[in-house]
N, C-alpha and C positions, 0 to 999 in steps of 0.2 A: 525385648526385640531389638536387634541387633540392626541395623538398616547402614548401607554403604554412602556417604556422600556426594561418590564418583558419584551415582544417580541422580541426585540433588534434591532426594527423599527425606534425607532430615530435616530440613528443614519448609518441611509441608508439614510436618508434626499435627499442628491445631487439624488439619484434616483429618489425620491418620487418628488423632484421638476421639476426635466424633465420630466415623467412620469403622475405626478399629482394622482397616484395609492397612496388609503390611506391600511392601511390592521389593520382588527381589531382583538381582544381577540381569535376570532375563528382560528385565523390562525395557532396556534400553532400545536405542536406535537398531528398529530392523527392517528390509526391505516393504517396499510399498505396499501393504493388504489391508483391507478391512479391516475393522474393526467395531464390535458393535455392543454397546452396555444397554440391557434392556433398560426403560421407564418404571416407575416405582406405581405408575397410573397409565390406567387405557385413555384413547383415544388426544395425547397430547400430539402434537407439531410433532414431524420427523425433521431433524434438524442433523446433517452433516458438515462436520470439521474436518477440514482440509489443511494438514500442515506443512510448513515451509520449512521449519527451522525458527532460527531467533534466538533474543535472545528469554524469552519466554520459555523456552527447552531448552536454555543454559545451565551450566553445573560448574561449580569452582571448588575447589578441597577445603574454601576457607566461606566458613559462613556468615563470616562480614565480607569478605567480597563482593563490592556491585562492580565494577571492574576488570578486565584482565580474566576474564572468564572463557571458557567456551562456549561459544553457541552452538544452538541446533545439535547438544550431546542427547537430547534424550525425544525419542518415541514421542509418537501420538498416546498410545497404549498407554501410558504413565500419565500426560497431563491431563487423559478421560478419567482415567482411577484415582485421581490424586483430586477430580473436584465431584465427588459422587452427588451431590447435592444441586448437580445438572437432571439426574434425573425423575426430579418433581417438577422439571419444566419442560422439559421434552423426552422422547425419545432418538437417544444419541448414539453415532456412529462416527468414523472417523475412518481416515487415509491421509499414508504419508505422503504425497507430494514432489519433496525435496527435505532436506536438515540441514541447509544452509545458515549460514550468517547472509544476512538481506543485503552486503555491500557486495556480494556474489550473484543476487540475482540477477541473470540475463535476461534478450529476448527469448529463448528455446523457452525457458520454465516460466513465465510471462503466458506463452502462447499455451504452451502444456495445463496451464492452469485456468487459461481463460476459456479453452475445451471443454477442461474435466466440468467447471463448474456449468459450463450451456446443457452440457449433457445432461449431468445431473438436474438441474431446474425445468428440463425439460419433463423430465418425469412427474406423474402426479402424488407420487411415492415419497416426494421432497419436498420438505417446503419453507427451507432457507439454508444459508449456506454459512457458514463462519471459517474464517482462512486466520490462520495463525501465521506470524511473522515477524520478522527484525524487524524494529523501529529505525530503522539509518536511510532505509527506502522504502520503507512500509507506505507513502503518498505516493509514492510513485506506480508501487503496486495498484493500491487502490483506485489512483484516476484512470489509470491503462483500464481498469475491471468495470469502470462507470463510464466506459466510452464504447465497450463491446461485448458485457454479458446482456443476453436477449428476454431479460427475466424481470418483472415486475416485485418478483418473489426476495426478500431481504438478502442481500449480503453483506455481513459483517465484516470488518477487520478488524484482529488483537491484536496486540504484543502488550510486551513490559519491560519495565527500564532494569529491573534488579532480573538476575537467574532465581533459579528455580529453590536451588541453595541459599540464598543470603535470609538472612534476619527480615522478617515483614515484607517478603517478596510479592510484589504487585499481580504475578501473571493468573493465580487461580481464582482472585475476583475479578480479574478482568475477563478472564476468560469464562466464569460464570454468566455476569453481563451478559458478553459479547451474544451466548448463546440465549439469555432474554429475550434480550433487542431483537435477535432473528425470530424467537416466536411471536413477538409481536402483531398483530394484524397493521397494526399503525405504520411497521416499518415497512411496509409495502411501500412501491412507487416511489421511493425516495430517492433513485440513485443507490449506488455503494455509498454504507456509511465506518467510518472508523471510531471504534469507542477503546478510551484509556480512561483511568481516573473520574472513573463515575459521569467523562463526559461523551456525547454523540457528535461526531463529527462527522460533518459534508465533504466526501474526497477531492470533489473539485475545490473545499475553500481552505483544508484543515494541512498544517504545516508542522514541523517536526522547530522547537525552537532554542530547547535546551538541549546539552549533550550528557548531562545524566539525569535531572530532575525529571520525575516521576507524571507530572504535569504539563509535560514537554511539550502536547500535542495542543495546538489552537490554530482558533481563525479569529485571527487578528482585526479584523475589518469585519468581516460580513456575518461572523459569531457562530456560535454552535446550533447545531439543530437541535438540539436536544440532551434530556440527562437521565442518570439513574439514580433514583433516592425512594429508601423508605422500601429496594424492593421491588420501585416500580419503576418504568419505563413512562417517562416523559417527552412529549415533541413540542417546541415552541416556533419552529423556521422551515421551512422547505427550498431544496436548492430552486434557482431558476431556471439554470440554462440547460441543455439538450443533457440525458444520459439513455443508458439502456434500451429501453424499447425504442425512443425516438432517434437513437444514433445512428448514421448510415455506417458504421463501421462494422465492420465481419471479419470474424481472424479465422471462420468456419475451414477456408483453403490456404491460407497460409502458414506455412512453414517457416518463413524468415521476416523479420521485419527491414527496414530500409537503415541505413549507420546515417545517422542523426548525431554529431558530437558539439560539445558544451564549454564555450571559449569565455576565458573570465578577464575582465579590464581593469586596469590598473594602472597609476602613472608610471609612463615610461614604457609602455607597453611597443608590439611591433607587430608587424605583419605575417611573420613566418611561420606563426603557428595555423594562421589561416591559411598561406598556401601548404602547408603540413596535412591539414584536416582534408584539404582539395585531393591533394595526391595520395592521401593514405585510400581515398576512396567514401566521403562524406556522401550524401546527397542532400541532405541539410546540416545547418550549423546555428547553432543559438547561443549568441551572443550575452553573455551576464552585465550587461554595460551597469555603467555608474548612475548613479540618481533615476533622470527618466530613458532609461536605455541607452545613452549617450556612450561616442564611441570619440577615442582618438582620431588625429588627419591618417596617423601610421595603419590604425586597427581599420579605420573606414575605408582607406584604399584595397588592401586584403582583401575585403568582405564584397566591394565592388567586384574584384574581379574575380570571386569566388561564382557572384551574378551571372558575369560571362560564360560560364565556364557549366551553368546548368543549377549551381546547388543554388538552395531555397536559404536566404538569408531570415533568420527571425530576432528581431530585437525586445530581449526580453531585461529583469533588473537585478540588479544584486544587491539590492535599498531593502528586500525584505517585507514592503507591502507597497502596496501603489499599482494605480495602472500605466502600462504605457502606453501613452497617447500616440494616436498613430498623426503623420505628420505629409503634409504636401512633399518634402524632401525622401519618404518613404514610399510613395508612388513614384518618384522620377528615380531612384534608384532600385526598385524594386523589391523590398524588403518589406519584411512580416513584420507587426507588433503582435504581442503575447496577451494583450489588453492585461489582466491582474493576473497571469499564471510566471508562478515563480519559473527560474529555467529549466528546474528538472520535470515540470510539469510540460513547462513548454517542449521539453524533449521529446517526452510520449504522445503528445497532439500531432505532433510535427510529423514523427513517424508513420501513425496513421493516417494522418494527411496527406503522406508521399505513397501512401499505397493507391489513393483512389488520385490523384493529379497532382502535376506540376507548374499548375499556372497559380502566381501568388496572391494574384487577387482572389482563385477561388480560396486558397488556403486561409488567408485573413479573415473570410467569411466564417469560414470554422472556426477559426481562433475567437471573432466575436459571437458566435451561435454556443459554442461550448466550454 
């Protein structure tokens, strides 16, 4: 059996040979439809996968390649057939989404997604959701999905560090998993959780930390909720702070979100990038200060008169774990702390915060509530 690369089929091989499922040229990346692989057993979870891209749907001509790949080359259609061994745990269906690489996700597909999946959990026909995606934003996705799906009912997130093609490529156990964890009854009410590398992670605490290691994903402070071993689904943590059901956030009528952008500090830094972000048209700015959010005399005068001028100032870190403390000098100049959300985290609070008001006090509230 002859199978093409371009697909990133070869090297699914151990699947194909348990399975005996060959998959041809047709299988690749094609417009948004259903898809649906019956269950091997009645009455399991109906579990739908919604994919984005990534590099989980990557393909490279070279099958050492973890690198230098394309993302988001190949269909949902492909990565359902290529883990057949989803259908002793549920009943599986699937839709594309988008085939991006995740350093292209916007708001539009952000919003289009956090739709599709309300929709869908609304129904009684559903009863979990697993989203496939690059790992480069895949936190970001996820906390944006654990601040406004209205659904108690599990959502997963996957990706994998290697494509589809490389030697030991990580995405069809993960995405085995992924779709576990969503059968779960346990994974109820947790929030969106992201799982890689046999771990479960909490979107509000779980971070992207290496740039190819397999392991990448952790919560460095506050730990993992949970793992996969043996087979099984284990939970040892529950997040604390507000998601889903108890979040006031609704993207139900929205169509755009608020431009929220992300200023990094450094010695020697200056101001202009902040009146930059004012004039391009900001309405908040989150600041990646040094150690505890700390800002140059140059960066702080910027960011003061950014105050003036309407945008929501949030001082968040670029130290990688910690909270920042919020500070008397933070009330007189009117600026946000992030308390522990890293900046790009803090980006996506921010924006939904700028949907329901602009006074920073209430926003800090949020900031500490979620």
């Amino acid at each position: 059996m002859k199978l093409k690369k371009t697909l990133g089929i070869s090297i699914l091989s151990a699947t194909l040979l348990f399975s005996g499922i060959g998959l041809s040229a047709n299988a690749t990346t094609k417009n948004p439809t259903t898809v649906v692989n019956h269950s091997e057993k009645k009455d399991l979870p109906n579990i739908k996968i919604l994919a984005t891209g990534g590099t989980i749907a990557g393909s490279s001509d070279s099958d050492t390649a973890t690198t230098g790949y394309k993302a988001g080359a190949l269909g949902i259609e492909t990565l359902i057939e290529a883990v057949p061994q989803m259908k002793k745990l549920a009943d599986v269906s699937g839709e594309q989404i988008a085939n991006i690489g995740s350093e292209n996700m916007d708001n539009s597909t952000l919003l289009k997604l956090a739709k599709r999946i309300n929709t869908l959990l609304a129904s009684k026909n559903v009863d979990g959701i697993v989203v496939t995606h690059g790992t480069d934003t895949l936190e970001e996705t996820a906390y944006f999905l654990n601040l406004v799906v209205k659904s108690e009912k599990p959502v997963v997130i996957v990706g994998s560090m290697r494509p589809a093609t490389a030697i030991s490529a990580d995405g069809p156990l993960n995405l085995y998993n992924a779709v576990e964890i969503a059968s779960s009854k346990e994974a109820k009410n947790k929030g969106v959780l992201v799982s890689l590398n046999d771990r479960i992670g909490a979107a509000r605490y779980i971070t992207k930390t290496n740039t190819t290691a397999t392991d990448t994903f952790k919560s460095p402070e506050q730990g993992y909720v949970g793992e996969v071993a043996g087979g099984k689904v284990f939970f040892y943590n529950e997040p604390t702070r507000k998601h889903t059901t108890k979040s006031i956030f609704n993207v139900s009528k929205l169509d755009k979100l608020p431009q929220v952008d992300i200023l990094y500090t450094y010695q020697n830094d200056n101001r202009y990038l902040y009146d930059a972000a004012v004039k391009a048209g900001a309405k908040g700015i989150v600041v990646a200060g040094s150690g505890n959010g700390s800002m140059s005399d140059a960066a702080l005068s910027g960011a003061k008169d950014a105050v003036k001028k309407g945008v929501i100032i949030t001082r968040s870190s670029r130290a990688g774990n910690g909270t920042v403390t919020h500070e008397a000098s933070d009330d007189k100049d009117k600026f946000v702390t992030s308390d522990s959300l890293n900046p790009q985290k803090a980006r996506i609070l921010l924006m939904l915060a700028l949907t329901k008001t602009k006074d920073p006090k209430k926003i800090q509230e949020y900031f500490n509530e979620y």
